[in-house]
N, C-alpha and C positions, 0 to 999 in steps of 0.2 A: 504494500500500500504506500502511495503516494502521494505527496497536500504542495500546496504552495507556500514556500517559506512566508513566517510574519514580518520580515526584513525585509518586505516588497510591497508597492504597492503598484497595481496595475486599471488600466481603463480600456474599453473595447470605443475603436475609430473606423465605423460601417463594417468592413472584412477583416481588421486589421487589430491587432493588441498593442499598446505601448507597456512596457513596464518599465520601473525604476528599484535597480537593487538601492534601498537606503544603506547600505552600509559601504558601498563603493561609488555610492552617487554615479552610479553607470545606468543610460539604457539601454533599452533592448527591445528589436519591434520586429513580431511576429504575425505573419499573412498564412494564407492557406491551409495546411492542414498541420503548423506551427501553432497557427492561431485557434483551432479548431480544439490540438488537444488542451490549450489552456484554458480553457472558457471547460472542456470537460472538467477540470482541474478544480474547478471550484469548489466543489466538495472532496474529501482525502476517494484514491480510487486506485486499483488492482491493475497491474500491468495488462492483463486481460479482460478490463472493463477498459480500458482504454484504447485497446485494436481492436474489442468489438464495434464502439465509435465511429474508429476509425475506419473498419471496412464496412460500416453502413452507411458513410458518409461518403466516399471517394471508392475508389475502381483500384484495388489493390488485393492483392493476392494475401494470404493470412500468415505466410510462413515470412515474405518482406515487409509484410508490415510488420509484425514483430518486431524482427532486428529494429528497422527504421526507428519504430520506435522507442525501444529501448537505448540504440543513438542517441538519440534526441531528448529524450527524461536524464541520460549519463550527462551530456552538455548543460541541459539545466539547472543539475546539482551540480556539476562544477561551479557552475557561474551562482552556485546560492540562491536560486530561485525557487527550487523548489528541497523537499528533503521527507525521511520517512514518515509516514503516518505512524501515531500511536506511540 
């Protein structure tokens, strides 16, 4: 399980997410299916509730979306945005 870190705070721009790490005063702007799983994000959520999402939302195979997205959650918490549930 997975939540968005409280050391952010973020706003939805029509397609698009802006966020702001407050503790590196850096942004970060996410479109597509970047933007997609963060807005899932808003409640804490299971790597597998998160490709389910995502292959009911876009045209993606279930074994690359996986990866893809576990890529992309790994980049996240580097960057401190997001981190474990619970």
């Amino acid at each position: 399980m997975v939540q968005r870190s409280a050391a952010q705070v973020s706003c939805n721009l029509d397609e698009e997410v802006a966020i702001l790490d407050m503790n590196n005063s850096r942004y970060f702007g996410l479109d597509g299916v970047g933007a997609h799983i963060w807005l899932v994000l808003e409640k804490p959520r299971s790597v597998g509730e998160i490709c389910e999402s995502v292959i009911d939302h876009f045209d993606v195979a279930p074994e690359v979306c996986r990866s893809d997205v576990l890529k992309f959650l790994t980049g996240l918490q580097e960057a401190g945005l997001i981190e474990a549930a619970g």
